[in-house]
Every structure is written in C-alpha cells, then in structure tokens.
C-alpha positions in Angstrom: 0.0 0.0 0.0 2.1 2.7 -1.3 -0.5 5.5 -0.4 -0.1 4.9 3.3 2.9 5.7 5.6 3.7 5.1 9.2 1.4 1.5 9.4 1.6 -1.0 12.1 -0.5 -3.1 14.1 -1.8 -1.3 17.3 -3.4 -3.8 20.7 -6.6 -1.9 21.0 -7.3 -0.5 17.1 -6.4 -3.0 14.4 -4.6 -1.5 11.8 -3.1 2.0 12.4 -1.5 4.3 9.7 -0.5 7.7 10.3 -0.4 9.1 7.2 -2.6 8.2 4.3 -3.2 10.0 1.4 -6.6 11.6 0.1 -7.4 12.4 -3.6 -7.2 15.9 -2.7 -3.3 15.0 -1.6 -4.1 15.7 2.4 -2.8 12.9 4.6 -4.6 11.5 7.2 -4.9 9.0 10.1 -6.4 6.1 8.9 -7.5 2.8 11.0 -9.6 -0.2 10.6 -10.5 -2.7 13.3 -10.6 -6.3 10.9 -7.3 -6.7 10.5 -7.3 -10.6 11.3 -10.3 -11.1 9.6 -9.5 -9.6 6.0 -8.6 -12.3 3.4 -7.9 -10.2 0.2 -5.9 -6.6 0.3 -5.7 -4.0 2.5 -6.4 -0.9 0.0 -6.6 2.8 0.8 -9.8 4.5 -0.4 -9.4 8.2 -0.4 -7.7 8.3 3.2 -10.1 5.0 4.4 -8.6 1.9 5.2 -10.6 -1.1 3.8 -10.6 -4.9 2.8 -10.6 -5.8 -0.5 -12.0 -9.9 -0.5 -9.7 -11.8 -2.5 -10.9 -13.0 -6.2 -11.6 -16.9 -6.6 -9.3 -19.2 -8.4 -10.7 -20.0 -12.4 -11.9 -16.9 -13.1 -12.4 -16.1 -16.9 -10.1 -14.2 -18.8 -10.2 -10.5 -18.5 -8.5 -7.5 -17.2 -11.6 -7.0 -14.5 -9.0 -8.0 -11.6 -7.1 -5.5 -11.2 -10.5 -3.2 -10.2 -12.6 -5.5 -8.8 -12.7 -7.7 -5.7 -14.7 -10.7 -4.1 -15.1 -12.1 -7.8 -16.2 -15.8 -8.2 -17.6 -17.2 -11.7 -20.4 -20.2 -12.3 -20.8 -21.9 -15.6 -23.4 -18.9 -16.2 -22.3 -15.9 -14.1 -19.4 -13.9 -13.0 -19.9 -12.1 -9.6 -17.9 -9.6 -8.0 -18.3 -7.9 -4.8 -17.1 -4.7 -5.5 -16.1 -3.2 -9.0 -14.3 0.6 -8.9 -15.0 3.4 -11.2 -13.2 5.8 -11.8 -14.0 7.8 -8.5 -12.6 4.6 -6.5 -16.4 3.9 -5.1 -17.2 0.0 -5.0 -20.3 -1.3 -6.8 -21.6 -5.0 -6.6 -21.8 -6.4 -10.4 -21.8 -9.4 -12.7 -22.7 -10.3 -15.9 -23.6 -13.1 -18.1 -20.7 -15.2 -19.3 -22.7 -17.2 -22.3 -21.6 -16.4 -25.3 -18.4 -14.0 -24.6 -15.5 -15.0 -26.3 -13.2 -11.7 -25.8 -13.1 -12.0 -22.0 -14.3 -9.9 -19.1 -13.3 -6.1 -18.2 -14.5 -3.2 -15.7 -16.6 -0.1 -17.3 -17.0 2.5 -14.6 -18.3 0.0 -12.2 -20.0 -2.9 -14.3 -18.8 -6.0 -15.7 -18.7 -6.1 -19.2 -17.7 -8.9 -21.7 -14.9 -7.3 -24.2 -15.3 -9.3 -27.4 -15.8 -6.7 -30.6 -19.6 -7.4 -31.2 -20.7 -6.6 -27.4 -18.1 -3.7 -27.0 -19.8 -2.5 -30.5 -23.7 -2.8 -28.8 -22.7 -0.8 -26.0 -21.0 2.2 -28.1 -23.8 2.2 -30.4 -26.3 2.2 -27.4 -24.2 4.9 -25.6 -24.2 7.3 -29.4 -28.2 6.2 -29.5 -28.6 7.8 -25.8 -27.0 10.2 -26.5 -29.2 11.4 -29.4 -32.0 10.9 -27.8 -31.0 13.2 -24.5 -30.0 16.1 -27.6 -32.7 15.8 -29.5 -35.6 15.7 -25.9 -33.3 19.3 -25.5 -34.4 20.9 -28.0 -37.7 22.9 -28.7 -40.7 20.9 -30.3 -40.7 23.0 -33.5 -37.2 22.6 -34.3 -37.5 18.4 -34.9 
C-alpha cells in the first residue's frame, strides 16, 4: 500500500497508519478494526482503510482484476463484490458469461464482456442515448 505511511498493528485499534493520502493530496490517520479477519488486500480508499475480498481461483479471462474484488464465476455468471469506477467507489456487479469470447473487463463499475460485437452494442447504445437526451433538448418546432 504505497499510499499509506507510518502502518503498524496497534493492541486496542487493528490497523493503524499515520499518514494516508486523500485524492485531494491531504494525509490523514487512517484505522480499521478487521485486521485478522481480511482475506484479500488491504487498500486505501481516499484516506479509508478497507478490505478488499480476494478474487476466486478460475476466473475467466479479463483485465476485470485489477479493479474489482470478491469475484467468483459459475458456468453462467461472473460475480464480484465490489467493481471501482473511476471515483474509487465499490459497486456489486456481474454479468452473463454465455456467449463472450473476448473476456471480461470493468466499465465504470459494471462487468462487461470485451469481445468486438458486445463492445460495439454498448457504443452504439451509448451514441443512441446520446441522441436521444439532444434531441428531448431541443424545442418541439425545431424536430
């Protein structure tokens, strides 16, 4: 945890560090009482200690682990407990694994399958929103 400084295991806290840093670059005191009950990472969240669970073993392919956590996979579902977006907040997710061929990857939060044809759905559905929002902007007489 490069973020942190000063850590060490304190009798009556947990986890102590003295300085971790914030988005905004402040350092702060961070601690967290689960430090013998966390199996996965110990990850600093914009100055807030917390346990990131491990990911299961036989997880399809994908670049998805390296921003979420608590991920496990069925022969029909992949599952993760937390997936980050881009403002480091956790968001349960999972999507359908039938019929994904390009592997699995992390879109602002949601699981995603990354083969061309799905990654092609989802741009043309974001351009279609997109037109709709500009087009419910303008005045009636101007459609």
């Amino acid at each position: 945890m490069d973020s942190c400084n000063g850590c060490g295991v304190v009798d009556d806290v947990g986890l102590r560090c003295t300085h971790c840093s914030k988005t905004c670059g402040k350092r702060v005191l961070s601690e967290q009482s689960w430090t013998g009950n966390c199996d996965g990472t110990i990850s600093n969240r914009d100055g807030a200690l917390m346990c990131l669970p491990s990911n299961a073993a036989n997880l399809p392919p994908g670049n998805f682990e390296g921003s979420c956590h608590g991920c496990s996979a069925t022969e029909t579902v992949l599952s993760c407990a937390g997936c980050l977006d881009s403002a480091g907040t956790s968001h349960p997710a999972s999507v359908d694994v039938a019929g994904c061929t390009g592997g699995f990857g992390n879109e602002q939060g949601k699981l995603v399958c990354m083969d061309a044809e799905a990654t092609e759905r989802r741009r043309l559905s974001s351009f279609d929103a997109a037109v709709t929002a500009a087009e419910a902007s303008l005045p009636h007489d101007e459609l």
